[in-house]
N, C-alpha and C positions, 0 to 999 in steps of 0.2 A: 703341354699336350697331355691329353688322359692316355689313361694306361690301353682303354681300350681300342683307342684312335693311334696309338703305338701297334699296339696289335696288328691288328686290322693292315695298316701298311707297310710293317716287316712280311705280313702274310701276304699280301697283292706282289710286293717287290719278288721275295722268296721266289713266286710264281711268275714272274715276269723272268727272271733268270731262268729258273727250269725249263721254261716254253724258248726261250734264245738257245739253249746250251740241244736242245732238240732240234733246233732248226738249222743250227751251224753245220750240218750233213749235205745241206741242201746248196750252202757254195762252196764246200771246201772242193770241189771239182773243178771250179773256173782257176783256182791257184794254179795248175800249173799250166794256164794260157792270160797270166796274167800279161805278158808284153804286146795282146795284141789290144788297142781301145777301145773295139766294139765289144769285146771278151771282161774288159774290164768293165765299161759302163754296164754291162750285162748284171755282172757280180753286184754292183754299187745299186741299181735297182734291185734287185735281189735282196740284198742283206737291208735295204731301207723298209722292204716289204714285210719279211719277215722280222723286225724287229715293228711294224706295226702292229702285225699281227701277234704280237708275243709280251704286247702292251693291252690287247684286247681279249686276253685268255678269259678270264670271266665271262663275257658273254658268249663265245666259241663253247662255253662247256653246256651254259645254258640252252643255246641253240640246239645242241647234239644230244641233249637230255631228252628238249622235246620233239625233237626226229624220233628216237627212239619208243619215246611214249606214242608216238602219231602207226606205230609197223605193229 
């Protein structure tokens, strides 16, 4: 693999971790109703969402650039 094909996806992963370790706010609240199922399945959609969303950070930035560019 080239060096800059190395690059490139230590840099995406890097960012994919950042955008997770940001989002883990968003269920550490259902932990302490983890015994009820609906409470859990709640979390487990949750954390599936936000780890999609935390694989799509590149285009989430790009989007909000041109929001920004559009005000």
């Amino acid at each position: 693999m080239s060096l800059e094909i190395s690059i490139a996806l230590f840099s995406y992963l890097l960012g994919v971790i950042v955008q997770w370790l940001g989002f883990r706010q968003k269920f550490q609240e259902f932990d302490e109703y983890t015994n009820f199922p609906i409470v859990w399945a709640a979390k487990v959609v949750t954390m599936i969402g936000c780890f999609i969303e935390a694989l799509t950070w590149p285009y989430s930035l790009i989007l909000d650039n041109e929001l920004i560019l559009e005000e």
